[in-house]
C-alpha positions as CSV (number, residue, x, y, z in Angstrom):
1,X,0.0,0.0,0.0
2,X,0.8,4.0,-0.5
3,X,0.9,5.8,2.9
4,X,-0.4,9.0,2.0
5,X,-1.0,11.5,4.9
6,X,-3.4,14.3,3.9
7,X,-4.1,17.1,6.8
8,X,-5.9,20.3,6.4
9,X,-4.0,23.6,8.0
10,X,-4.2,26.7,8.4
11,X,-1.3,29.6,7.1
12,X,0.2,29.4,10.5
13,X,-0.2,25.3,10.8
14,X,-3.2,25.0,13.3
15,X,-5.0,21.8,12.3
16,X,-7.3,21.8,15.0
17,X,-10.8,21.8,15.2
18,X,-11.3,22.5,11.5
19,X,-14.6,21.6,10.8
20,X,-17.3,22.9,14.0
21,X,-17.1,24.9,16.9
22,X,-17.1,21.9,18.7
23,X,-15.2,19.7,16.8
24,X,-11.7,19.6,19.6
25,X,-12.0,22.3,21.9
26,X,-8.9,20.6,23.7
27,X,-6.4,23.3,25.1
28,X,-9.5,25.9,25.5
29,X,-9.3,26.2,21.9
30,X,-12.4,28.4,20.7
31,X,-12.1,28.9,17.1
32,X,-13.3,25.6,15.5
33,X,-15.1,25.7,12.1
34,X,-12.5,27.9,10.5
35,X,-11.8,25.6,7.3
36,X,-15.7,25.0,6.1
37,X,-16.2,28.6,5.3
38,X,-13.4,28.3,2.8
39,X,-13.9,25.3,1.1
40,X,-14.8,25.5,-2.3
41,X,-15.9,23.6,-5.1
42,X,-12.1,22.3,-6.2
43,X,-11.2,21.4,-2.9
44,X,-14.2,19.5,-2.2
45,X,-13.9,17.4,-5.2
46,X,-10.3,16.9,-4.5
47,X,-11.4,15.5,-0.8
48,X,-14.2,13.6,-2.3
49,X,-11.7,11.8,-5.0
50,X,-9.1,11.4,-1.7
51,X,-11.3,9.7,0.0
52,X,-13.8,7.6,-2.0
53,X,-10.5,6.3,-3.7
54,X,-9.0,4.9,-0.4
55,X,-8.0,1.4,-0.3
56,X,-8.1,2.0,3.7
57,X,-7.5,4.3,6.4
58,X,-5.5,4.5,9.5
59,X,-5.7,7.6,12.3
60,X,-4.9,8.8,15.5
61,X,-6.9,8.2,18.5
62,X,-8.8,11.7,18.4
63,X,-8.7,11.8,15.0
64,X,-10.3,8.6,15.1
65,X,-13.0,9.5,17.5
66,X,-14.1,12.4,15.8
67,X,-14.3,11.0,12.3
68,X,-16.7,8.3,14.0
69,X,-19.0,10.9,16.0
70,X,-19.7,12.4,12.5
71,X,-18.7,10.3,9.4
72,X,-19.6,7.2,11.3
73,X,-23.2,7.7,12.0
74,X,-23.7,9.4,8.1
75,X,-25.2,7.7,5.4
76,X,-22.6,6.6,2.5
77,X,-24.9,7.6,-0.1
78,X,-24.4,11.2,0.7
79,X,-20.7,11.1,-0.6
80,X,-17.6,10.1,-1.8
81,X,-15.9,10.5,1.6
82,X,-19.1,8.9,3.7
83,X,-19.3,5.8,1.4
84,X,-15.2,5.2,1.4
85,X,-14.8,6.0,5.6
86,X,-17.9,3.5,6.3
87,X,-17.0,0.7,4.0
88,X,-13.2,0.1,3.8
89,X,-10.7,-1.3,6.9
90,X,-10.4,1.6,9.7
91,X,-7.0,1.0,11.7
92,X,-6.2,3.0,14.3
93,X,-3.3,3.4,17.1
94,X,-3.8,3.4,20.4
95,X,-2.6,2.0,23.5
96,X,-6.1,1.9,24.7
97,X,-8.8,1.7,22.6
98,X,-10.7,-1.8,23.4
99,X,-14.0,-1.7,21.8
100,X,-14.4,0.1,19.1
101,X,-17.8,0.6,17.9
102,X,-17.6,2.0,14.5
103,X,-18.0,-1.3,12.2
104,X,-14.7,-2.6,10.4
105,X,-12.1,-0.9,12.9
106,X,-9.3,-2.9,14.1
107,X,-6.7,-1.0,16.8
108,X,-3.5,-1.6,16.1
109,X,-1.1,-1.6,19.3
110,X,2.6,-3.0,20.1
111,X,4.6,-3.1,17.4
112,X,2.5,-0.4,15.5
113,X,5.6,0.6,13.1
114,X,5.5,-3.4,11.8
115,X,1.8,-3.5,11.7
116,X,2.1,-0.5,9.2
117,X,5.0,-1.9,7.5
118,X,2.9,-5.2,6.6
119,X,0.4,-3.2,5.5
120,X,2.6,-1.2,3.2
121,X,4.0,-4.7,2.3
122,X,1.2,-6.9,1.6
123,X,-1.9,-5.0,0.3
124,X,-2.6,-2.8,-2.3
125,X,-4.2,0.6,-2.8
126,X,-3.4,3.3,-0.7
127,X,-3.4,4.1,2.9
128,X,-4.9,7.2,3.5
129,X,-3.9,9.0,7.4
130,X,-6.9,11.6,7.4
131,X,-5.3,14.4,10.1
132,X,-4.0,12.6,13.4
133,X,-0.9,15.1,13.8
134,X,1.1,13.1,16.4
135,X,0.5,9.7,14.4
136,X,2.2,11.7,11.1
137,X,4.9,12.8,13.2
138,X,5.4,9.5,13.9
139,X,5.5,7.8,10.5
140,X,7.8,10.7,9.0
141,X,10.2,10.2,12.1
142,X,9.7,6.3,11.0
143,X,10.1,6.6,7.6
144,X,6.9,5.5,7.1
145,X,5.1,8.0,4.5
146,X,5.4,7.3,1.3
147,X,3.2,11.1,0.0
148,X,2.6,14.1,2.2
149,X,-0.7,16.0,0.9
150,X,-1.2,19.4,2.7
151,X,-4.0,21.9,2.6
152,X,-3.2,25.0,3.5
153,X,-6.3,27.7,3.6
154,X,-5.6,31.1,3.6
155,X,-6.2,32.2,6.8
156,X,-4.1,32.5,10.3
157,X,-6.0,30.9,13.4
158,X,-3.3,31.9,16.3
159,X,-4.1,29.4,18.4
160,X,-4.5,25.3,18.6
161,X,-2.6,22.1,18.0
162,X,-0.1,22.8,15.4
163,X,0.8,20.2,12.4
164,X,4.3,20.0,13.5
165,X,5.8,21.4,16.9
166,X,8.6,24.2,17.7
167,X,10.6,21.2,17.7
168,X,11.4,17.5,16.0
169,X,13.2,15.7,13.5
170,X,13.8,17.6,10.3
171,X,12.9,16.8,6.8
172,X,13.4,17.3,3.2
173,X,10.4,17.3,0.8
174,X,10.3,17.1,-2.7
175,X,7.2,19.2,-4.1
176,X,5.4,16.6,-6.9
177,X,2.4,19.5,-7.6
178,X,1.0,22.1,-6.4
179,X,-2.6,23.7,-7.5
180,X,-3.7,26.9,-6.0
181,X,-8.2,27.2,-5.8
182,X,-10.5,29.5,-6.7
183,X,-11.2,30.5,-2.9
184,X,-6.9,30.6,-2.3
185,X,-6.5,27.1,-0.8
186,X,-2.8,25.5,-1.5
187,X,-3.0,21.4,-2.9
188,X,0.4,20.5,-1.7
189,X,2.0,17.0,-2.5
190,X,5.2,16.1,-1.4
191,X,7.4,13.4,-1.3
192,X,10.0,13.1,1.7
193,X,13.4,12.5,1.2
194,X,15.2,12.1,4.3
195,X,17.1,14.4,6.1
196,X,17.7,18.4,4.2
197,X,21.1,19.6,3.7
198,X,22.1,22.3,5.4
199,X,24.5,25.4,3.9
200,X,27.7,25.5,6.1
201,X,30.1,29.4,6.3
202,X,28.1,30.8,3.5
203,X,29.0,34.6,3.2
204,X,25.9,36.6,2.7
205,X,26.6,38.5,-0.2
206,X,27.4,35.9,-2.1
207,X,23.7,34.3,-1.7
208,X,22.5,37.4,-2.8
209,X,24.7,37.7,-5.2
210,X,23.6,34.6,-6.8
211,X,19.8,35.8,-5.8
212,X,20.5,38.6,-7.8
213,X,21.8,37.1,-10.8
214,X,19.1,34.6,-10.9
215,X,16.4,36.8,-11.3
216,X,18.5,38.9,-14.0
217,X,18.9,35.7,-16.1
C-alpha cells in the first residue's frame, strides 16, 4: 500500500478543530469551524476523490473519535468520503482503545511501526492517514510516509494544535504538484526524502549575489 498523509492547515499550521465549533476544543481552543467557510468547489472534489478512492484508512486516537461521531453515524450515499470511511478497513493506534464501535475498525497496538509496514508490504491501494498530527509525526520520524498532501487555507488561526511542533526531526520534501483554488486554498503533494542539507560558512553577499543574478537571467 501507499501511505499518503493528507491534513488540512491553516497559514500558520493550526489543524485543530477545523470543521465545527465543537469539533476539539482541547487546550481551550475556541475557534473551531475555521476551514468549512473556505472550502470551495475544487477542494471538495479533491477531498471527495481522496477519499472515495482509499484502499483503507489508518488515524490517530482523536482523529479517530471524531471521524466516527460524524462520518460514522452518516449515510454513504451522501458522498464520496461517507461511502469510502464506512466501508473500507479503519485502523487506528492506540494504546487503549478496546471496543471500538464504528463497524470494520481494528486498533493496532505493540509493534504499531511493523503492523504499518505489513500493511505497506502486503496490500494494495493506498493508505490514507486523514489528520492525526502526532500519528504523522510519527510515520515521517519512521520513515513510514510514502506522500505528504497538505491543505493549507488562507487564513491564520493563532491558536491550537499545530501540524508540526517548535521542535522534531527535520525533513526534506520534494514538491510533486502544487494547485492553488479559486477561494486561495494551496493542494500540496510532497514526497519526503530524508534528512535536508544544510549550507555550512556561506557569506551573505554571495547568496544574494547569486539571488540577484538569478532573477537577471
Amino acid at each position: 500500500m501507499k501511505l499518503t498523509t493528507t491534513t488540512n492547515v491553516s497559514v500558520d499550521g493550526v489543524m485543530q478543530g477545523l470543521g465545527g465549533s465543537d469539533e476539539d476544543r482541547s487546550g481551550g481552543f475556541d475557534r473551531g469551524g475555521w476551514a468549512i467557510p473556505l472550502v470551495d468547489a475544487e477542494t471538495g472534489d479533491y477531498l471527495n476523490q481522496v477519499y472515495g478512492g482509499a484502499a483503507a484508512f489508518l488515524f490517530g486516537r482523536r482523529t479517530y473519535e471524531i471521524f466516527a461521531r460524524s462520518w460514522g453515524v452518516t449515510d454513504p450515499s451522501t458522498s464520496p468520503i461517507a461511502a469510502g470511511l464506512n466501508s473500507r478497513p479503519k485502523y487506528v493506534v492506540s494504546t487503549s482503545l478496546a471496543d471500538p464501535q464504528w463497524a470494520g475498525t481494528t486498533v493496532l497496538h505493540g509493534d504499531v511501526a511493523s503492523a504499518v509496514g505489513d500493511l505497506r508490504a502486503h496490500q494494495d491501494g493506498t493508505l490514507l492517514v486523514p489528520g492525526s498530527g502526532a500519528l504523522v509525526r510519527w510515520l515521517l520520524a519512521n520513515g513510514l510516509v510514502d506522500q505528504l498532501d497538505l491543505l493549507i487555507y488562507p487564513v491564520v488561526i493563532g491558536q491550537g494544535t499545530r501540524l508540526f511542533p517548535d521542535s522534531g526531526p527535520d525533513l526534506a520534501l520534494d514538491l510533486v504538484n502544487s494547485r492553488t483554488t479559486s477561494r486561495g486554498i494551496t493542494i500540496q503533494t510532497y514526497r519526503p526524502l530524508g534528512r535536508p542539507e544544510y549550507a555550512t560558512a556561506v557569506d551573505p553577499e554571495d547568496v544574494m549575489r547569486d539571488a540577484t543574478s538569478g532573477r537577471r537571467s
